[in-house]
C-alpha positions as CSV (number, residue, x, y, z in Angstrom):
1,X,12.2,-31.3,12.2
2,X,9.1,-32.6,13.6
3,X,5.9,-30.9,14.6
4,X,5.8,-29.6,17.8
5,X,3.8,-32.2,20.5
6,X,1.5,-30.1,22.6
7,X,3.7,-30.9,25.5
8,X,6.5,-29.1,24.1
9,X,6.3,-25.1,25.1
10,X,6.2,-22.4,22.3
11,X,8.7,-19.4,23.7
12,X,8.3,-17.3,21.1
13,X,6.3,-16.6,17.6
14,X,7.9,-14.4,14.6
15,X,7.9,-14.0,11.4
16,X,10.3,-13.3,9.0
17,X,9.9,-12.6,5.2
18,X,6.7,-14.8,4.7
19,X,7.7,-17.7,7.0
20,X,7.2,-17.9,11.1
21,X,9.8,-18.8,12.9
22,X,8.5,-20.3,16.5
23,X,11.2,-21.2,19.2
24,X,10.4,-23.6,21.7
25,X,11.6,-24.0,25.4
26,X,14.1,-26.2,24.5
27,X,16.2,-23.9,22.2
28,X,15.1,-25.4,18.4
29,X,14.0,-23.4,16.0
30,X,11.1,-23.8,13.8
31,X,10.1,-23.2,10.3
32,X,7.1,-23.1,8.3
33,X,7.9,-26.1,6.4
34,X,8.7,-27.7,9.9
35,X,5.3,-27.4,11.7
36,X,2.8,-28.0,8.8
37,X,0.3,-30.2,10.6
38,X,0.9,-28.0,13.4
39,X,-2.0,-25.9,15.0
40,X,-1.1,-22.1,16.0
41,X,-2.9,-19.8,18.3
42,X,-2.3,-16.5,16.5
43,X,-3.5,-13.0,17.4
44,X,-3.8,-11.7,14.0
45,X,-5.8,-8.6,12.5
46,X,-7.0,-7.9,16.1
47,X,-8.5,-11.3,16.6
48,X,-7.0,-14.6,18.3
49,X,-7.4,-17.5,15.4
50,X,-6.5,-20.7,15.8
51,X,-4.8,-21.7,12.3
52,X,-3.5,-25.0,11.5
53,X,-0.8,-25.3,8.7
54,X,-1.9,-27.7,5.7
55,X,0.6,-26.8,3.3
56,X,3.3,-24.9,2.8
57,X,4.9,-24.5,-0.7
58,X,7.3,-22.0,-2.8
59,X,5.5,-19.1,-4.6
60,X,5.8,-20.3,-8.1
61,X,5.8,-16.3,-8.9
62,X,8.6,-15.8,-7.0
63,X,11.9,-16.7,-8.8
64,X,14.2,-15.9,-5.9
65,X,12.3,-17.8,-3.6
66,X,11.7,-15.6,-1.1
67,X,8.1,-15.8,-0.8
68,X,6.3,-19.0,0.9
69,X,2.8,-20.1,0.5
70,X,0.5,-21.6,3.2
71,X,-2.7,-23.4,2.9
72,X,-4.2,-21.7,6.0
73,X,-7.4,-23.6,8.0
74,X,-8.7,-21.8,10.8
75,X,-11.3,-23.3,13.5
76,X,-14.5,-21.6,13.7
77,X,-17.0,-21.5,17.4
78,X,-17.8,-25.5,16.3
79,X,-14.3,-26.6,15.8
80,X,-14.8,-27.2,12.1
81,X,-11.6,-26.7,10.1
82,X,-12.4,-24.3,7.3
83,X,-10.3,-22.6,4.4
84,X,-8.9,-19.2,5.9
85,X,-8.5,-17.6,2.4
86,X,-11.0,-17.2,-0.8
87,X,-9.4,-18.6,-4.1
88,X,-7.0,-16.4,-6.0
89,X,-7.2,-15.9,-10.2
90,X,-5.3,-18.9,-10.2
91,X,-7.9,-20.9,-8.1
92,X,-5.1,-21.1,-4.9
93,X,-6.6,-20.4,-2.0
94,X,-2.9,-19.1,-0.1
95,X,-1.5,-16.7,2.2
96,X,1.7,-16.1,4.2
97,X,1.9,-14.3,7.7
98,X,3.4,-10.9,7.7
99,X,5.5,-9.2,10.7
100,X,3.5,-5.9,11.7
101,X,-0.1,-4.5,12.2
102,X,-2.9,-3.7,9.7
103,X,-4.3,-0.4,10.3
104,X,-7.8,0.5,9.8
105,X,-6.9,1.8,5.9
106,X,-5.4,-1.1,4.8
107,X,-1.5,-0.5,5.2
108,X,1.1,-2.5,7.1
109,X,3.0,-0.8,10.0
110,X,6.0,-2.2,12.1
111,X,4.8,-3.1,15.4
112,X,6.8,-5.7,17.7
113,X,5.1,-9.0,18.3
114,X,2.3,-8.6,15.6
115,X,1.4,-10.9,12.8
116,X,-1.3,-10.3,10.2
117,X,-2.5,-13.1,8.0
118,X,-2.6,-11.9,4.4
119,X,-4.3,-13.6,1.4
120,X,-3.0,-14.3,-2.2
121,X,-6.5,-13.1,-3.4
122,X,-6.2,-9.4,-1.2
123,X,-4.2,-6.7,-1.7
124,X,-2.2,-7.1,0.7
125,X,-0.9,-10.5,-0.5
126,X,-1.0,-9.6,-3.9
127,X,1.3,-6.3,-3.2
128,X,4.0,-9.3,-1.9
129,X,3.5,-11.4,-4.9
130,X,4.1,-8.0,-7.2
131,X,7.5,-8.0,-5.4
132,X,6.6,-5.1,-3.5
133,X,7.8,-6.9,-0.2
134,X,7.9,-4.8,3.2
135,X,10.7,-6.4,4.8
136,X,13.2,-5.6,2.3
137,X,14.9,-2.9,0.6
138,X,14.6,-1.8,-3.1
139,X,17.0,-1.4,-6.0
140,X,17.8,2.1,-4.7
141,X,18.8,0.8,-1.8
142,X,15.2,2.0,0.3
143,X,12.8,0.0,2.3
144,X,10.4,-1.4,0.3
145,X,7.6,-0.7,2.9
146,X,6.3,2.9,1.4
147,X,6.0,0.9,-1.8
148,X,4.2,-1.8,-0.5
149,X,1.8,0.2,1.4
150,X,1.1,2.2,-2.0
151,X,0.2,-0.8,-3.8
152,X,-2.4,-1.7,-0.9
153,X,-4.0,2.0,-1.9
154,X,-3.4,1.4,-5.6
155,X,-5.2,-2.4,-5.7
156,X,-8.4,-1.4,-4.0
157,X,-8.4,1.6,-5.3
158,X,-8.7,4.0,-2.4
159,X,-7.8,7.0,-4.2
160,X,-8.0,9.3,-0.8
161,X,-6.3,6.9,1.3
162,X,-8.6,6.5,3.9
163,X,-9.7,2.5,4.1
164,X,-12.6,3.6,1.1
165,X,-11.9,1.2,-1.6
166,X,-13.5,1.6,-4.8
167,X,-12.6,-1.1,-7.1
168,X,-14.6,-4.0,-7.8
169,X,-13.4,-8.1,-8.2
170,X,-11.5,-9.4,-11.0
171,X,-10.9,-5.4,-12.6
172,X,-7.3,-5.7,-14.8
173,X,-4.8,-3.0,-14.3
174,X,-1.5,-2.8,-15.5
175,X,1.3,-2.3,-12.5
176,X,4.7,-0.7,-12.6
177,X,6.8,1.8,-10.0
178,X,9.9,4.1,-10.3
179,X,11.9,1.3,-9.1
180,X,11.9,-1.4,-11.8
181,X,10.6,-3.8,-9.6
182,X,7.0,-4.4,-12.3
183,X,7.3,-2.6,-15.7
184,X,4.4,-1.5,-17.7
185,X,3.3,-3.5,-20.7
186,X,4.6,-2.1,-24.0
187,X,1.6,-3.7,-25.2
188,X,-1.6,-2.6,-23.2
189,X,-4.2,-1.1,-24.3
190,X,-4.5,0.5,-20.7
191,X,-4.3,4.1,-20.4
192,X,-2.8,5.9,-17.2
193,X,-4.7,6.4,-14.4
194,X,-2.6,7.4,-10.8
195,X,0.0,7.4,-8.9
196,X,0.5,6.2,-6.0
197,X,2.2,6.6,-2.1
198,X,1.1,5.5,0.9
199,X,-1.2,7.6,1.7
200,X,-3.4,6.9,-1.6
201,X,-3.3,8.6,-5.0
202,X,-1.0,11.5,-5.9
203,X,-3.2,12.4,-9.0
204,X,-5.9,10.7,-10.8
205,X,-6.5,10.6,-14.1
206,X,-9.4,8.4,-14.5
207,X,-11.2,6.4,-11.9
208,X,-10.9,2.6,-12.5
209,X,-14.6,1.6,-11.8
210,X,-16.8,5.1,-12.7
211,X,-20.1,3.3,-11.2
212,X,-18.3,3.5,-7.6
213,X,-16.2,6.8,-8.1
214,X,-16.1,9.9,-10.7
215,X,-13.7,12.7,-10.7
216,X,-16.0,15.3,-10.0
217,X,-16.7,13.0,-6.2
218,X,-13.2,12.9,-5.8
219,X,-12.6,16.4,-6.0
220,X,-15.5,16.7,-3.2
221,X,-13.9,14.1,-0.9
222,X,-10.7,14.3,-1.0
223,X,-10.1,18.2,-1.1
224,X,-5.9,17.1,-1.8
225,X,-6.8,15.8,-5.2
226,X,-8.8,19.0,-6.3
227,X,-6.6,20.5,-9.2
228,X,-4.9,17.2,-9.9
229,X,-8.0,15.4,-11.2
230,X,-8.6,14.3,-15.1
231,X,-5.9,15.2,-18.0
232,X,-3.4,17.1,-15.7
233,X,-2.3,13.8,-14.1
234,X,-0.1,11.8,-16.4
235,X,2.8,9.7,-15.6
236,X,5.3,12.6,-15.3
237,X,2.7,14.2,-13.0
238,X,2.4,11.4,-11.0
239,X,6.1,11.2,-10.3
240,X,6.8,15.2,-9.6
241,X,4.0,14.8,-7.1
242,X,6.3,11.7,-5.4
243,X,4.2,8.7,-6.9
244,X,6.4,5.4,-5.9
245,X,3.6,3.0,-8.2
246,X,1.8,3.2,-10.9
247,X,-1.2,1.7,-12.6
248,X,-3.0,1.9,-16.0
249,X,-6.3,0.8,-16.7
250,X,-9.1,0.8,-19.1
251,X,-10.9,4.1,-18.3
């Protein structure tokens, strides 16, 4: 299908999965693929952006397909046309939209009629890319939000699950979950450091970046972790305690 002309009228704006689906006045249907060229007027994160579409292409991660990538521009106060996203580790500057609302913390919620913009180089697009996708149910048969929202925590680091994040660019961690959706490397020389849920870390056993964090500030700031700090958290700690992800790292 073609772009959109500005004459046509925009009904409706969703997303499903990674890709928007905009109906028009006239009963079509939209994809991403269909309106690249095509300039939106979005209200996402809390701010109205106008984004045009440059590219959209498969995520190369992403063997089932599910997952789209978009070359995002947005318009800044001059009308210059600017790159919406930093580069990834793979140099791709990408991002999808996502149904729902960020909050203030970092995590996803449903919310009717919202769209956030995330990022292949944030945690919130890199928790999609891990397989970790919010619109869709696990192995088990469970939505795969909780998940998704514990990788947010478990990326940045925010070990008390309140927005703080205390990891620092282009840190390695090794990722798996009690789903089998990412399995640990046989092979790392990583050693365990939390689990995670939602609503941040259910034990830690080392901090990732000790110059921004140590064990003995945890246990003054997040009064929950006190007695599950340091060599009482392992993995089968982690999981009693509910963990849905976990990391290792290089302590």
């Amino acid at each position: 299908m073609p772009v959109p002309a500005a004459a046509e009228t925009v009904s409706s704006i969703a997303v499903e999965g990674t890709e928007f689906r905009i109906r028009l006045e006239d009963g079509r249907t939209l994809g991403s693929r269909d309106l690249i060229g095509a300039a939106l007027t979005l209200n996402a994160g809390g701010r109205t952006l106008k984004v045009r579409i440059e590219a959209v292409e498969p995520d190369p991660l992403d063997k089932s397909g599910d997952t789209l990538l978009h070359t995002f521009s947005v318009q800044d106060d001059k009308g210059h046309w600017l790159a919406l996203c930093e580069p990834d580790r793979d140099g791709r500057r990408a991002g999808f939209p996502l149904a729902g609302r960020a909050l203030a913390d970092g995590r996803i919620v449903p919310s009717p009629g919202r769209i956030e913009l995330a990022c292949t180089s944030g945690a919130q697009g890199k928790c999609v890319r891990f397989g970790y996708k919010p619109w869709r149910t696990g192995p088990s048969g469970i939505s795969l939000l909780d998940a998704y929202n514990a990788c947010i925590k478990m990326v940045r680091a925010d070990y008390c699950g309140d927005g703080r994040a205390t990891t620092r660019e282009g840190m390695r961690i090794d990722v798996y979950d009690r789903f089998g959706i990412q399995k640990a490397d046989a092979l790392s020389d990583m050693t365990f450091e939390a689990g995670w849920t939602q609503d941040g870390a259910v034990c830690v056993n080392h901090p990732r970046v000790k110059e921004n964090i140590t064990l003995d500030r945890l246990a003054a700031t997040c009064p929950r972790l006190r007695g599950r700090l340091g060599a009482v958290c392992d993995e089968s700690a982690a999981a009693r305690r509910g963990g849905l992800v976990f990391n290792r790292s290089s302590p």
